[in-house]
C-alpha positions in Angstrom: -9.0 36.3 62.3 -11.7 33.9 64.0 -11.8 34.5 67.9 -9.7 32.5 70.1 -7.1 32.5 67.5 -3.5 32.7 68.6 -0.9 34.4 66.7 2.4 33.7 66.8 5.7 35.0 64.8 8.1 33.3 63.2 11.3 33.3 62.5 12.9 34.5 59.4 15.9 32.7 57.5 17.6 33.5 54.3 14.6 31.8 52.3 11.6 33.4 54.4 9.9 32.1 57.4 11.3 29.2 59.1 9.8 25.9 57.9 11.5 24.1 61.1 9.6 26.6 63.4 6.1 25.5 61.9 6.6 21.9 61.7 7.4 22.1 65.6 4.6 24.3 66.6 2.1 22.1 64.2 0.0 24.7 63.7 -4.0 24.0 62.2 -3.1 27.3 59.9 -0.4 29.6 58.8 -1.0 33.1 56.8 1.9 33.7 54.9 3.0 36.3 51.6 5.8 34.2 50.0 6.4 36.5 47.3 7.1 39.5 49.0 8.1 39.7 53.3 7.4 43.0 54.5 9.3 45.1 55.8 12.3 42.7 55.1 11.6 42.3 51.3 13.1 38.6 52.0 11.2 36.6 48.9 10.9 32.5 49.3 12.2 30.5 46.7 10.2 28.3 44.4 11.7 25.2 45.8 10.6 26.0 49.5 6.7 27.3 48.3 6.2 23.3 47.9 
């Protein structure tokens, strides 16, 4: 992580993180493992990777 970045979590739903959550906190990057959420094991649909 470059210095002077801020982290922040986010929310999980039944499809993964919450999409709503990013779009209002615009952030410049998100770091993300679609296939497989740890420790939850919560895995993103296809239709929501778009």
């Amino acid at each position: 992580m470059k210095e002077g970045t801020t982290t922040i979590p986010l929310e999980l739903d039944g499809k993964g993180i919450s999409i709503n959550q990013i779009n209002a906190t615009q952030p410049d990057a998100v770091i993300v493992t679609p296939s497989h959420q740890f420790p939850t094991g919560i895995i993103m649909p296809v239709s929501e990777k778009n």
